[in-house]
N, C-alpha and C positions, 0 to 999 in steps of 0.2 A: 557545498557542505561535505563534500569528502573527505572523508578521514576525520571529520571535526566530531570533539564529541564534548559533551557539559549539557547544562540547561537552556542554553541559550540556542543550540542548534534544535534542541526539541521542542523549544516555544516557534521557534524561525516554521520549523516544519510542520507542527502544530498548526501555526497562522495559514502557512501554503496548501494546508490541507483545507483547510475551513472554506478557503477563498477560490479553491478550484474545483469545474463544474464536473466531476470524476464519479461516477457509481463507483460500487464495492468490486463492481466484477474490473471496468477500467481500472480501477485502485490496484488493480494486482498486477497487473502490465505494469505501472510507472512504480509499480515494487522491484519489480524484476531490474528493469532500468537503474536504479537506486542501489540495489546490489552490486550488480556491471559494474558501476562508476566508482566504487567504494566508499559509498556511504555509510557510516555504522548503521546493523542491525538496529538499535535503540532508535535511533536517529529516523530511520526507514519506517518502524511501527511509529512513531506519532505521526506521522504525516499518515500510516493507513486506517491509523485507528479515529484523526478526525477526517478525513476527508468524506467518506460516506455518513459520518453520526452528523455533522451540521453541512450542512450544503444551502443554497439559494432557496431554493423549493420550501425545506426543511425551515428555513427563518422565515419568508414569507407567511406561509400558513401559521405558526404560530402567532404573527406579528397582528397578522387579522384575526386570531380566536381568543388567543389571551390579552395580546399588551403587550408593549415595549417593554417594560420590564420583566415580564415573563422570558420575553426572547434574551435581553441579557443573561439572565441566568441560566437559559439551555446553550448559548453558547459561549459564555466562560465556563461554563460545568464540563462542555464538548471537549474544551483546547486543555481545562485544565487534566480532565481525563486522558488524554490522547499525550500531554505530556509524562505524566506518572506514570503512565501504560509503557509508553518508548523506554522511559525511565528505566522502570525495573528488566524489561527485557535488556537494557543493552548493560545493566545491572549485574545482571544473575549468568550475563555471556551466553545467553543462548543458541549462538552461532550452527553449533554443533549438531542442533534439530531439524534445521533447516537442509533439505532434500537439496541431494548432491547436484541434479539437475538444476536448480536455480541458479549454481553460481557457474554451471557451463552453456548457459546460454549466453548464446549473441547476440542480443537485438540488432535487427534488420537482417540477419542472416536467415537462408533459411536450407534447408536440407534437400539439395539436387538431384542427389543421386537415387537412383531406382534404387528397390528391394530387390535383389538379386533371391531368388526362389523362395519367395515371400508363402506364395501359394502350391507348393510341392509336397505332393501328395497328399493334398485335401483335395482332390477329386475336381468336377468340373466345379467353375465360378462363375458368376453371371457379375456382368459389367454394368 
């Protein structure tokens, strides 16, 4: 889905979000990730906008308190939110708000090198 942008990559992403077992917190790692690879912004928020609102857990419990029918409607309500949300972000270009850090990260890299006088003169430090 890189580079791709329209309704169809926000329903795609919308679907991948619904169907993967992802919390809000891992949501934001395979954001990162989706960044990296150059996925549109819009494109990136439907996938993070459903992926924690319907999840497995999330449709089971409903499935056994209300009804199948009840569950279609939180989860077309879920995808169709999650694509109108991508929607208007990659809409309105929001690129720009997004912290400089997110688009120089590396995934899988990680930062080797010591702090060179990290702790210079703040006094003793306990380890």
């Amino acid at each position: 889905m890189g580079g791709k942008k329209g309704l169809r990559y926000h329903f795609l992403a919308s679907l991948i979000g619904t169907v993967s077992p992802f919390c809000s917190c891992s949501s934001v790692l395979l954001f990162i990730g989706f960044v990296e690879a150059g996925v549109p912004l819009g494109v990136t928020f439907s996938f993070l906008i459903t992926s924690p609102l319907v999840n497995e857990a999330a449709v089971a419990v409903l499935w056994a308190t209300l009804g199948f029918k009840a569950t279609i409607i939180y989860v077309v309500s879920g995808i169709v939110l999650g694509v109108l949300g991508g929607y208007l972000i990659g809409f309105l270009k929001l690129e720009r708000y997004v912290e400089d850090f997110v688009y120089k990260i590396k995934v899988g890299q990680q930062n080797t090198e010591p702090e060179k006088n990290k702790n210079k003169g703040k006094g003793r430090q306990c380890l």
